[in-house]
C-alpha positions in Angstrom: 13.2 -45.3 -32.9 14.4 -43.6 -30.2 14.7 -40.2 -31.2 10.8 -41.2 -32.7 9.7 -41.6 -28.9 11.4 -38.7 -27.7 9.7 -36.5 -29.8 6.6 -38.0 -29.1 7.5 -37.4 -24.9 8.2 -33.9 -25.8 4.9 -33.6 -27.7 3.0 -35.0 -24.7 4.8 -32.7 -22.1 4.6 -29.8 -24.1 0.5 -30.7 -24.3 0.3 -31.0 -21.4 1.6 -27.9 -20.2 -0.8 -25.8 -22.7 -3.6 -28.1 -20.8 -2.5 -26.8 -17.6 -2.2 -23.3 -18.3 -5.5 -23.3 -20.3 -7.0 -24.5 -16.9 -5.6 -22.6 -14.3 -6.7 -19.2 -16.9 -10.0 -20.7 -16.8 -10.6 -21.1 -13.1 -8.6 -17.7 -12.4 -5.6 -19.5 -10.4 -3.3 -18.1 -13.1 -0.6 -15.4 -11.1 -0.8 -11.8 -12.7 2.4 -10.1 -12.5 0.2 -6.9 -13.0 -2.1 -7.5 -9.7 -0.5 -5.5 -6.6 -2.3 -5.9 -3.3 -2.5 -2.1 -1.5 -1.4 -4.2 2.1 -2.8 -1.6 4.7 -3.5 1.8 3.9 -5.1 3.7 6.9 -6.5 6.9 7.0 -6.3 9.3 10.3 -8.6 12.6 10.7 -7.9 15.4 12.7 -10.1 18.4 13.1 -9.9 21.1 15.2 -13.1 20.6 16.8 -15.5 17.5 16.9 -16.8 17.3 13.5 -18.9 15.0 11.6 -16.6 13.7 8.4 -17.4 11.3 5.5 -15.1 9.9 3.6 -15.4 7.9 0.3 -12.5 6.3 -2.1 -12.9 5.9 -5.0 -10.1 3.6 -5.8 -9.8 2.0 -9.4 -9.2 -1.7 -8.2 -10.7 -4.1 -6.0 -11.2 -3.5 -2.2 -10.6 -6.8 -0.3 -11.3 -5.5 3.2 -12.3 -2.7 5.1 -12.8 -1.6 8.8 -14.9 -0.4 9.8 -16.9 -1.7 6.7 -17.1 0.6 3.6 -19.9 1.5 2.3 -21.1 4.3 0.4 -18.3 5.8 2.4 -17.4 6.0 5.6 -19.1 8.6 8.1 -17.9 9.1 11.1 -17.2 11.7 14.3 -14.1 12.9 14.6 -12.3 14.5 17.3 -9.1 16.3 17.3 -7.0 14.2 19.3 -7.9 11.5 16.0 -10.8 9.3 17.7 -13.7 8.3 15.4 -16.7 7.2 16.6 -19.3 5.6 14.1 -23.3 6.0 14.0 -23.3 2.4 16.6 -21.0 4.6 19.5 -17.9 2.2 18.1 -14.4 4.0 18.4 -11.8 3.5 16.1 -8.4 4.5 15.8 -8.5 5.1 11.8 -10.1 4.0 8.9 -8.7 1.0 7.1 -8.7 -0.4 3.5 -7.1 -2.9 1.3 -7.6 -3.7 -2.5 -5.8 -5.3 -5.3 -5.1 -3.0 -8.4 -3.0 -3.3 -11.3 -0.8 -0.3 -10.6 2.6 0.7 -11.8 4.9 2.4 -9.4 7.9 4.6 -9.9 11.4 3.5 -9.1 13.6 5.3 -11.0 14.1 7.4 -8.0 14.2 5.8 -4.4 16.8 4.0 -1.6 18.3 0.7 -1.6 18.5 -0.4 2.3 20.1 -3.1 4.1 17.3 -5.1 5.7 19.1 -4.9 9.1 18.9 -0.7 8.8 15.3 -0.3 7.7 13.9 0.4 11.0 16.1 3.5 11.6 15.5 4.6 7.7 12.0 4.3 8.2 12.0 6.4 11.5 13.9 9.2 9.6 12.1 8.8 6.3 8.7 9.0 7.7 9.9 12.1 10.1 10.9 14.0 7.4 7.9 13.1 5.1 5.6 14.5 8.3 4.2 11.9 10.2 4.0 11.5 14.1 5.9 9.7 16.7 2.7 7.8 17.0 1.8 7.2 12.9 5.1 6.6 12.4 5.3 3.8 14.9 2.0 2.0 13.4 3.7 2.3 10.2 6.7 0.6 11.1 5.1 -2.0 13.1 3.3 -3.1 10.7 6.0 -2.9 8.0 9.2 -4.0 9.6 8.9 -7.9 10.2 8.8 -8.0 6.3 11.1 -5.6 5.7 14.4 -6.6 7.9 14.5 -10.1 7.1 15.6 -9.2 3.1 19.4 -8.8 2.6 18.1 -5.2 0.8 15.2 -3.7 0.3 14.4 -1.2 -2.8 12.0 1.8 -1.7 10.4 4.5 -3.5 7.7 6.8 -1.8 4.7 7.3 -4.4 2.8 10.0 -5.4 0.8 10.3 -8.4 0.6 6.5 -9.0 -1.1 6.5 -5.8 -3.2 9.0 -5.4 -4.2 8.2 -9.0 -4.9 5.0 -8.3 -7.3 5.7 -5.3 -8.6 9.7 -5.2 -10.3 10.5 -1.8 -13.6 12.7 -1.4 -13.8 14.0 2.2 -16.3 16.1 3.6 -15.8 18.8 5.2 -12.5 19.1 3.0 -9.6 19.1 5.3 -7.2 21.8 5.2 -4.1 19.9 5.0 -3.7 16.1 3.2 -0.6 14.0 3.7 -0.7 10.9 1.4 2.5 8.9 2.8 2.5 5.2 0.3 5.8 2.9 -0.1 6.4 0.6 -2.3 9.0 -1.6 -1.8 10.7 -4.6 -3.7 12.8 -7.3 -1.9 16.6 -7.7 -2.7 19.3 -10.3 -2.6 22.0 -7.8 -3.6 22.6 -3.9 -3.4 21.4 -1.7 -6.8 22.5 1.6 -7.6 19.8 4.5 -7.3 19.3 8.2 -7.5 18.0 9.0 -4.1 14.7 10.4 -4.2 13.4 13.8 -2.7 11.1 13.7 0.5 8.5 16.7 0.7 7.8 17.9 4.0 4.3 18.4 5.6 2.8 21.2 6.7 0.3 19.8 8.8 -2.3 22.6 9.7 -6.2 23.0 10.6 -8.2 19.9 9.8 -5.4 17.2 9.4 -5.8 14.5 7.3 -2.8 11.6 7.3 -3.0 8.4 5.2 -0.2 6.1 5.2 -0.4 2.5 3.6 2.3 0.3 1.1 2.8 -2.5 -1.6 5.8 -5.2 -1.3 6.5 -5.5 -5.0 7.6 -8.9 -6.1 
């Protein structure tokens, strides 16, 4: 008898569950360990001389928020010290975006740093990749509160998964692109890893810097 009502609590629980699922696929509430939320990619421009630039992304997910808004593109004025000004008279520092996609990114090459150093690997890592005192400093700012509080974090600059992922049209076409996006997976303990290879970036003419990233769960 009892092993009778056992099976019969199983049977229930195990009904219940399916239940549960069935709903939470039906109302969307189900997590996708394939959905990655691009967290703050931002785009600077740089010409030599004021110059009216549109920009449009054509990115293969989801975009969740833009400033200023998005469009069919953004155009803007640009000036070489990196102010844009929009068709209102509104300045802006850069253009922002963020989207949820389904990428994959590459880890087979990367670093594996301590939470406490990831401020001073992030100022060396993003010098040698090519960005400024100043876009390196947004960067880090926006990353670092996240970042140092793991015991390790797991990093690996992307290339083609990103730029893949979300191609950029800009006119006029700039002379020189840098495409700086991180992915980064929170660790309890250390892993071994080849270290990956950091391009530097010859940064000439009409300049155009993007630098954004993806916590990885």
């Amino acid at each position: 008898m009892t092993k009778y009502i056992l099976k019969r609590i199983l049977q229930a629980v195990l009904y219940l569950f399916v239940i549960v699922s069935v709903l939470f696929l039906l109302l969307g509430l189900a997590p996708r360990e394939d959905q990655v939320l691009f967290a703050k990619p931002v785009i600077y421009l740089y010409p030599e001389e004021v110059t009216d630039v549109t920009v449009r992304l054509d990115y293969t997910g989801k975009l969740t928020c833009t400033y200023p808004a998005y469009k069919d593109g953004w155009t803007v004025t640009a000036a070489p010290d990196g102010t844009l000004t929009d068709a209102s008279g509104q300045t802006y520092n850069y253009l922002y975006w963020e989207g949820e996609g389904t990428e994959r990114y590459d880890f087979s090459r990367g670093f594996c740093v301590p939470g406490a150093d990831t401020a001073a690997f992030l100022e060396d890592a993003l010098a040698q990749l090519g960005l400024t005192r100043k876009e390196a400093n947004e960067f880090i700012v926006y990353w670092l509160p996240r970042m140092e509080q793991s015991p390790y974090n797991l990093i690996a600059f992307q290339q083609e998964a990103y730029t893949d992922a979300a191609p950029l049209t800009v006119t006029p076409a700039p002379d020189s692109i840098l495409r700086v996006f991180m992915a980064w997976q929170p660790l309890e303990a250390p892993v071994d890893i080849p270290a990956q290879t950091l391009p530097a970036f010859d940064r000439h003419g009409f300049a155009l810097v993007e630098w954004g990233g993806a916590e990885v769960q």
